[in-house]
VOFI-923019 format. One record per residue (C-alpha): residue number from 1; x, y, z; residue in one letter. Coordinates in pm, whole numbers, plus 50000, padded with zeros to 5 digits. Each point is the difference from the previous one (the first is absolute). Example, Ala and Ser with C-alpha at 12.3 -4.5 7.8 and 13.67 -1.06 7.14 Angstrom:
<1 <51230 49550 50780> 'A'>
<2 <50137 50344 49934> 'S'>
end
This chain:
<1 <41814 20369 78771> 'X'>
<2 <49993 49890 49632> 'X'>
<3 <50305 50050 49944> 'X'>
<4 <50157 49719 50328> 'X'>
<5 <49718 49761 49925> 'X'>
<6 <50139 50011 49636> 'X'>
<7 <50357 49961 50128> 'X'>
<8 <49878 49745 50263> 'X'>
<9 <49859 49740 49688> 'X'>
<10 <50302 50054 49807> 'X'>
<11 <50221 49877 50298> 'X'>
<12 <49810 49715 50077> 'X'>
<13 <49951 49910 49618> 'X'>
<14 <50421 49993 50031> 'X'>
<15 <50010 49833 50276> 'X'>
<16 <49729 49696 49883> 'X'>
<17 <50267 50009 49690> 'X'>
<18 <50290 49941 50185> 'X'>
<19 <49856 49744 50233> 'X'>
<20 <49856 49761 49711> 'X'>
<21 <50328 50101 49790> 'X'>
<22 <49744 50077 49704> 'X'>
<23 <50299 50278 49849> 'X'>
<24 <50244 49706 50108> 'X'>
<25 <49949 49771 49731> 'X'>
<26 <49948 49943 49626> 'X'>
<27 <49728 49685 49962> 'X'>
<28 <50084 49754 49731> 'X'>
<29 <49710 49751 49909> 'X'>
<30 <50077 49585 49967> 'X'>
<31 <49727 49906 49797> 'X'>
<32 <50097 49595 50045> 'X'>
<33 <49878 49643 49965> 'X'>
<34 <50086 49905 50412> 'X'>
<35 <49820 49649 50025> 'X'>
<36 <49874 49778 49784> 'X'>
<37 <50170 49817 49675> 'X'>
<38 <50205 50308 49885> 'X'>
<39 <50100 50072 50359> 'X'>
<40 <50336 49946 49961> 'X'>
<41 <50091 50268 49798> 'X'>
<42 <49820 50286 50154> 'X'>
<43 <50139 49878 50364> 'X'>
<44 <50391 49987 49833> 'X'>
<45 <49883 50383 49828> 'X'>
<46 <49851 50113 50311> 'X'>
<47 <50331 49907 50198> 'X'>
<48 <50183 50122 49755> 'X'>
<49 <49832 50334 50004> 'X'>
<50 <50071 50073 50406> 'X'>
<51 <50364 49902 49994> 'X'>
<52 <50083 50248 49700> 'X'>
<53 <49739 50293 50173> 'X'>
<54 <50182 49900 50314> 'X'>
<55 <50336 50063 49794> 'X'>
<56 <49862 50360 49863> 'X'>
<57 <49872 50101 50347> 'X'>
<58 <50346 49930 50152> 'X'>
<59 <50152 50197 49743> 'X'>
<60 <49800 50308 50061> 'X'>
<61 <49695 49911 49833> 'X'>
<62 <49812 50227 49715> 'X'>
<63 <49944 50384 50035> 'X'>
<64 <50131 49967 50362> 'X'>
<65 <49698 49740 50063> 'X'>
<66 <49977 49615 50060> 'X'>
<67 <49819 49759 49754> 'X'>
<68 <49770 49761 50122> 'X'>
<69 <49871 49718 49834> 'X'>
<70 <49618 49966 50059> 'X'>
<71 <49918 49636 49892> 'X'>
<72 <49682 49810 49923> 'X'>
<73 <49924 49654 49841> 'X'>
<74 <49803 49947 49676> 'X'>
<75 <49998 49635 50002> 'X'>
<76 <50067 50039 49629> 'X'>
<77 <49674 50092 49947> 'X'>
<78 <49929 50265 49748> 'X'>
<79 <49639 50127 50218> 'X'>
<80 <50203 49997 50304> 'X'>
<81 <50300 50228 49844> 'X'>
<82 <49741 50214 49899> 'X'>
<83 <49907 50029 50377> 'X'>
<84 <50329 50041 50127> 'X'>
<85 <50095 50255 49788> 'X'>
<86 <49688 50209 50064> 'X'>
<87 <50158 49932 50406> 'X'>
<88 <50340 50149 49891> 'X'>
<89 <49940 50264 49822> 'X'>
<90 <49617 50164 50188> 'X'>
<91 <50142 49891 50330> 'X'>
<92 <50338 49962 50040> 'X'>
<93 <50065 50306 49764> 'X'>
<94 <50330 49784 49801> 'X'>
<95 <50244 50166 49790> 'X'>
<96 <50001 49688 49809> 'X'>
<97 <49924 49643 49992> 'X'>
<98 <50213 49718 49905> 'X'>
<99 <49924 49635 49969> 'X'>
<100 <49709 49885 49762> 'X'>
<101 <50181 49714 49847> 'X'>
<102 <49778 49845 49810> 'X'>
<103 <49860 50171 49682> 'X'>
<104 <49642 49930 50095> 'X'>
<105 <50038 50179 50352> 'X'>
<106 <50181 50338 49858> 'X'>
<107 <49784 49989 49685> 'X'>
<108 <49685 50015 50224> 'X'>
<109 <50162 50234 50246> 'X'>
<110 <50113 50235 49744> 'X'>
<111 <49705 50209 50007> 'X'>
<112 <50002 50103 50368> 'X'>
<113 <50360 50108 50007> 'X'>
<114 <49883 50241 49645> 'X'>
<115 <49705 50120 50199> 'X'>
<116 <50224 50058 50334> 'X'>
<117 <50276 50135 49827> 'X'>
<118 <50235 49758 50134> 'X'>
<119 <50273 49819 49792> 'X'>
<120 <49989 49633 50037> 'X'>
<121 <50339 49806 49895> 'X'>
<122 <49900 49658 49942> 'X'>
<123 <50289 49692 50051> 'X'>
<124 <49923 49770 49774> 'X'>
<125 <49701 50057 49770> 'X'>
<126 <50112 49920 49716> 'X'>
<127 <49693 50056 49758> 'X'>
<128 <50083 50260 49777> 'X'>
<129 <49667 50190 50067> 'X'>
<130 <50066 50042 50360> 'X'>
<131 <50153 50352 49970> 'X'>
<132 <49844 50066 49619> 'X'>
<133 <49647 50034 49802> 'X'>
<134 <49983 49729 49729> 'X'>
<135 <50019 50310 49789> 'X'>
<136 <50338 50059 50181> 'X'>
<137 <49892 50310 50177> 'X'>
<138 <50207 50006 50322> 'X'>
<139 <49825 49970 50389> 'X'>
<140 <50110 50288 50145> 'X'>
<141 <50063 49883 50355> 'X'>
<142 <50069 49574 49890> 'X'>
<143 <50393 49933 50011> 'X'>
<144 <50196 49627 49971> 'X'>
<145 <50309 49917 50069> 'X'>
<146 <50055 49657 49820> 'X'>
<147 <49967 49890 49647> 'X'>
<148 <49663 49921 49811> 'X'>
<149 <49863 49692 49890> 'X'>
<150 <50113 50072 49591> 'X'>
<151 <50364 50013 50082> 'X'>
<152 <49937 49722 50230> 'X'>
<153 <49819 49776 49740> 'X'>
<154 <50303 50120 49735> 'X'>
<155 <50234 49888 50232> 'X'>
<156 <49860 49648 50096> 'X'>
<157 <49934 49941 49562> 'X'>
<158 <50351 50097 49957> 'X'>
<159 <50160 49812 50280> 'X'>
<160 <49783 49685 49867> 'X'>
<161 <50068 50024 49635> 'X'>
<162 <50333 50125 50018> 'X'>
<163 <50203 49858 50283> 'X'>
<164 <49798 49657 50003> 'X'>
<165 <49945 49917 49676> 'X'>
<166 <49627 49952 50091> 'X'>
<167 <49744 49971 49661> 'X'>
<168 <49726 49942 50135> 'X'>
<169 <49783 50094 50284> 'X'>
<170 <49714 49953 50167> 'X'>
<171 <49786 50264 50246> 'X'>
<172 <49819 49980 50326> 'X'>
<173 <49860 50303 50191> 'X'>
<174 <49741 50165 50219> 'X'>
<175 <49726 50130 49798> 'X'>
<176 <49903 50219 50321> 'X'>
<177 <50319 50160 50073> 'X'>
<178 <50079 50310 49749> 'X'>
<179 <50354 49901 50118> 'X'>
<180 <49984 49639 49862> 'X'>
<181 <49821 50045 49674> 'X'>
<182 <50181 50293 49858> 'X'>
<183 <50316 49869 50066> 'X'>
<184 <49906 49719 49846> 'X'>
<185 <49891 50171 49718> 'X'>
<186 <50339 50229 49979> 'X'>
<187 <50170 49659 50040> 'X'>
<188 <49846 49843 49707> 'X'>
<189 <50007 50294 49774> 'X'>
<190 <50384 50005 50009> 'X'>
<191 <50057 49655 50025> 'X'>
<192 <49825 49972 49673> 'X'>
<193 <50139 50340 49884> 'X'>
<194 <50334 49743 50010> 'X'>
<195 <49875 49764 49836> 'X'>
<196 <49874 49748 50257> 'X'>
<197 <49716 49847 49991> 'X'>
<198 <49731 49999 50281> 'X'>
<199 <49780 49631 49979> 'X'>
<200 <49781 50086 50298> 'X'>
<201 <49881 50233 50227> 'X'>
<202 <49806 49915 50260> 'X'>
<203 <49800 50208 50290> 'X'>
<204 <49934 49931 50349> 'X'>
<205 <49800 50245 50260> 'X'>
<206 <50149 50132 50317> 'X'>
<207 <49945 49757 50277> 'X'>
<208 <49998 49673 49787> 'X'>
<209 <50248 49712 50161> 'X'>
<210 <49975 49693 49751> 'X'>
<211 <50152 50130 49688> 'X'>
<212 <50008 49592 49856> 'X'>
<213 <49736 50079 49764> 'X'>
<214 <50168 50244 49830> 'X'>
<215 <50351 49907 50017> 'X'>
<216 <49860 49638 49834> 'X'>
<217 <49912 50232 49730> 'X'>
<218 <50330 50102 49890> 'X'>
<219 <50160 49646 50111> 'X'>
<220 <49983 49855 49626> 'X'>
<221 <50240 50293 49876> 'X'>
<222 <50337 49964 49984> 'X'>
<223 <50078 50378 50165> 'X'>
<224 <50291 50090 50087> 'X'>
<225 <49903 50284 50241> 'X'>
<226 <49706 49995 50246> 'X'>
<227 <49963 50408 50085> 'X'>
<228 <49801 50068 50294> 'X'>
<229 <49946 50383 50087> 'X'>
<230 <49802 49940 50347> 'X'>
<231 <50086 50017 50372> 'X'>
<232 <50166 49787 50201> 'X'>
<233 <49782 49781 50120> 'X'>
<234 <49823 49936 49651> 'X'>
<235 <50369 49942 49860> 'X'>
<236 <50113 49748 50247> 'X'>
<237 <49656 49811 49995> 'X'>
<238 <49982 50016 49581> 'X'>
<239 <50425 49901 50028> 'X'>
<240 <49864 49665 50216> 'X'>
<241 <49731 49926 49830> 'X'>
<242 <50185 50046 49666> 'X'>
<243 <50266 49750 50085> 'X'>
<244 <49815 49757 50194> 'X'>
<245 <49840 49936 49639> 'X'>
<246 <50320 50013 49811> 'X'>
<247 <50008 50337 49837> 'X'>
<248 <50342 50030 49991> 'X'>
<249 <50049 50347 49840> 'X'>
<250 <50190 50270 50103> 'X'>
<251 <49820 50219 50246> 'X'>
<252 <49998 50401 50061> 'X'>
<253 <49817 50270 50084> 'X'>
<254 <50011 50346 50112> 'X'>
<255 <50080 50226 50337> 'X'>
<256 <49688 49829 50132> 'X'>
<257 <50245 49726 50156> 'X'>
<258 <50210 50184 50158> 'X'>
<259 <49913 49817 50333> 'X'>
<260 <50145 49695 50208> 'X'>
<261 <49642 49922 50032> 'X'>
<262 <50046 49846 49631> 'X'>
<263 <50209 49717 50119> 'X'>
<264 <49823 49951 50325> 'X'>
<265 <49654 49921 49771> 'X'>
<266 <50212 49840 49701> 'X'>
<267 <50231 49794 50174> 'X'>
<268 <50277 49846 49730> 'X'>
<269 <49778 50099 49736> 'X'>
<270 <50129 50356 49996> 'X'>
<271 <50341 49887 49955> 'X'>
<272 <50123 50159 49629> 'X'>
<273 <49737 50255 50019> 'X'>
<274 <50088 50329 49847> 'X'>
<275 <49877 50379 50066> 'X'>
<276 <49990 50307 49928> 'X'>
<277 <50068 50231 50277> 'X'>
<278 <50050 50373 50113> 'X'>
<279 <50310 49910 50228> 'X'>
<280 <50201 49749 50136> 'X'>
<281 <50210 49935 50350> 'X'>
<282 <50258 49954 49840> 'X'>
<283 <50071 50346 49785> 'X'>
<284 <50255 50132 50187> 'X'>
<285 <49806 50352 50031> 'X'>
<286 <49830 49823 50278> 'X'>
<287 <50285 49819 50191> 'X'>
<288 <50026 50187 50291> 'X'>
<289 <49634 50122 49993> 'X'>
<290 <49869 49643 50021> 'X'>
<291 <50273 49918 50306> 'X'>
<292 <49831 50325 50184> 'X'>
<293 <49663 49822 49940> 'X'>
<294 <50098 49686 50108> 'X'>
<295 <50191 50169 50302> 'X'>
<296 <49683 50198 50148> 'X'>
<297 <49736 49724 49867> 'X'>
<298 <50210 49662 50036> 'X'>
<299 <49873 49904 49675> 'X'>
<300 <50032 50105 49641> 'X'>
<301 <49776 50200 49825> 'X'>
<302 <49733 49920 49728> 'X'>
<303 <50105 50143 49674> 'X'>
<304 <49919 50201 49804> 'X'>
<305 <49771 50206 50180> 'X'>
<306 <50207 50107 50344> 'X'>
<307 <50254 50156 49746> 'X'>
<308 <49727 50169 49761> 'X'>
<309 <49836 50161 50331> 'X'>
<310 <50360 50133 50092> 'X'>
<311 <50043 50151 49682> 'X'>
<312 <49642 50144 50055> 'X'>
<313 <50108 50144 50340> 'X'>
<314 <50284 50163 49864> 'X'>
<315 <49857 50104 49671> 'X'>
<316 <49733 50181 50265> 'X'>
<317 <50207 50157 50212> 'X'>
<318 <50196 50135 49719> 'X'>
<319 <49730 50155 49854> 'X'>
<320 <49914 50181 50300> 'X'>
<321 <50328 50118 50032> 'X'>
<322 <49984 50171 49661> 'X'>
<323 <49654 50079 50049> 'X'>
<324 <50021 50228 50330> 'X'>
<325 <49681 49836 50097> 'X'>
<326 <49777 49713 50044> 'X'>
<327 <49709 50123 49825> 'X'>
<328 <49892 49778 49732> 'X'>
<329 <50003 50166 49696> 'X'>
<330 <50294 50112 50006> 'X'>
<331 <50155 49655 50181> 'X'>
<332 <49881 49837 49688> 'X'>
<333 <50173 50225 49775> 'X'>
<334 <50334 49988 50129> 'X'>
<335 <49980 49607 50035> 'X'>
<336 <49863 50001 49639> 'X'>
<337 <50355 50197 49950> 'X'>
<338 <50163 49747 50150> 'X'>
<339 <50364 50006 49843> 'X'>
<340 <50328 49794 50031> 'X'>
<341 <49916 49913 50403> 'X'>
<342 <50222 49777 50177> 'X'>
<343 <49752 49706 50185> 'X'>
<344 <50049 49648 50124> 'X'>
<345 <49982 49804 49681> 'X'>
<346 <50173 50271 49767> 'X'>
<347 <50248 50293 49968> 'X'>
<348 <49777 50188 49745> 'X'>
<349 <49653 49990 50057> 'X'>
<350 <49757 50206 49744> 'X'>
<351 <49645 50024 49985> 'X'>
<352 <49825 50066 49645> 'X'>
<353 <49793 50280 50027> 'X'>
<354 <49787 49903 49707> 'X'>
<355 <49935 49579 50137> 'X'>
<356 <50092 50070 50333> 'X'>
<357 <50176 49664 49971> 'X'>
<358 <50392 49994 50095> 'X'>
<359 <50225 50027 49718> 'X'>
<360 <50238 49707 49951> 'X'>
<361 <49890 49761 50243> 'X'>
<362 <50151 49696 49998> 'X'>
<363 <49879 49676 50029> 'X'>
<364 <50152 49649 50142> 'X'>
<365 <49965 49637 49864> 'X'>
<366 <49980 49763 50288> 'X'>
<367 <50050 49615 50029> 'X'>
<368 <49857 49757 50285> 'X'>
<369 <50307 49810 50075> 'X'>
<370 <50002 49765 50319> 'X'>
<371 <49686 50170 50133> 'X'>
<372 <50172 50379 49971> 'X'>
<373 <49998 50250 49764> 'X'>
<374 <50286 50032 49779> 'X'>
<375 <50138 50326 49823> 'X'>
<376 <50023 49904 49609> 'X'>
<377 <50021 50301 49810> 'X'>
<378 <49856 50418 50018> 'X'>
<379 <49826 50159 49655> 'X'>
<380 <50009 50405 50050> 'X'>
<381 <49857 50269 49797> 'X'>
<382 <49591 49939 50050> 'X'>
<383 <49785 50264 50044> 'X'>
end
């Protein structure tokens, strides 16, 4: 009697399996800003995300299984990215979790996906202590796929100094965004490092609108570059504002404005703004990527995130491959292992075991031209 009562729960434990596909799938986490200001990107990442799973599943999938995206928004929000990865990973029972663009909302996730064992591959957060200790002790389970904000900051000193002549400079950031004060900080330091000189620096705090005060500030200095490492609704208001009281200096700024949003909010005043970027429409990696996007979506994507959350994807499902398995300790060590992996945005993608940081990342220079972006010139080699 034991012994068919026994047999009797396994069968129906197989069949509730079968019916709600449980063995069916392999769950990958979207940990993503889907309303609000940063909205953009996370909705372009998140689309992104289902046609290349779609892609995978219709080419057999991984370990004989389907991948499903499980998405939830963080409004960009560090407390709610906390809360959503707690969701993914108690609940949902991930393999992974990509997404967590911003540096504030993977730094403040970070702990849950250490304590649940689950790697997390952020898209864009480009602080360097998102996947390290400030004594450069590694996060076991914290992975990027983009560049960090030194290389970043290196780049836009070295772009400024070298390829337009600039001198002098003048700063204005977000004292409450880690990402807008230490790039401005890496920024400076190099720019200085040069031999530039840096006459101001001025703060703002998230949520200001009427940067006038500050800009009249810096007014009475003959700079040649204005560098603004914010988002981009700061940039185009600060671009506006600048102009409107005849700051004519060059201005540029970092990955942050990597959004048409920019010249909605700055109107002409954006036009002969520079950036640094992660990618670019144009690279010809992309070409018939971005004509699959705009096929399915009718619209092009928001760079650079929808390609960083592709390379995630595949970077993922690579690792799992090797791995054998989904379990997270071992997930994380094959993606950690990461070597010479064809993804969307390069031929030979490798992940540095001791940063977890990609090696030899590149990074873009963008111009505003006639209210588009406009491919000026790639750096390589940042780590």
């Amino acid at each position: 009697m034991l012994k068919k009562s026994i047999i009797v729960i396994l069968f129906v434990m197989l069949f509730c399996s079968l019916a709600f596909g449980e063995e069916e799938v392999i769950k990958i986490g979207a940990n993503m800003s889907l309303t609000g200001p940063s909205s953009m990107w996370g909705i372009s990442s998140l689309n992104a995300l289902k046609m290349a799973a779609e892609k995978i599943n219709q080419e057999g999938g991984v370990l004989g299984k389907k991948i499903e995206i499980v998405a939830y928004d963080n409004r960009a929000f560090p407390p709610e990215a906390v809360i959503v990865n707690k969701r993914l990973i108690d609940r949902d029972n991930v393999a992974a979790i990509i997404g967590l663009a911003q540096s504030g909302t993977f730094i403040a996730a970070r702990t849950t996906a250490e304590e649940g064992k689950t790697p997390q591959i952020g898209t864009t957060p480009t602080n360097p202590f998102a996947t390290v200790t400030e004594d450069g002790k590694v996060f076991k389970y914290a992975f990027r796929v983009c560049f960090i904000d030194p290389f970043q900051g290196k780049i836009a000193a070295n772009f400024i100094y070298k390829e337009l002549g600039a001198r002098v400079a003048a700063i204005v950031y977000d004292v409450g965004s880690d990402y807008s004060a230490w790039l401005a900080q890496y920024f400076m330091d190099n720019f200085k490092a040069l031999g530039g000189k840096i006459i101001k620096k001025e703060a703002f705090r998230t949520g200001e609108l009427d940067f006038r005060a500050i800009l009249g500030k810096i007014k009475p200095f003959p700079i040649d570059v204005l560098y603004i490492p914010t988002m981009q609704k700061e940039a185009g208001l600060i671009a506006k504002q600048a102009r409107a009281l005849g700051i004519t200096a060059t201005i540029m700024g970092g990955d942050g404005l990597a959004s048409p949003d920019l010249m909605v909010i700055g109107g002409e005043a954006t036009e002969g703004i520079y950036f640094t970027n992660i990618a670019d429409l144009a690279d010809p990696a992309l070409i018939d990527w971005v004509e699959e996007y705009r096929k399915v979506y009718k619209k092009d994507p928001v760079l650079p995130n929808p390609v960083m959350a592709v390379d995630a994807l595949y970077i993922v499902v690579d690792a799992i491959k090797r791995a054998g398995t989904t379990d997270g300790p071992a997930l994380a060590e094959a993606i950690e292992n990461t070597k010479d992996l064809k993804v969307l945005t390069t031929d030979s993608f490798s992940m540095d075991p001791l940063t977890h940081n990609p090696l030899d990342r590149p990074a873009v220079i963008n111009l505003v031209k006639d209210g588009k972006f406009i491919f000026v010139m790639s750096y390589k080699g940042g780590k």
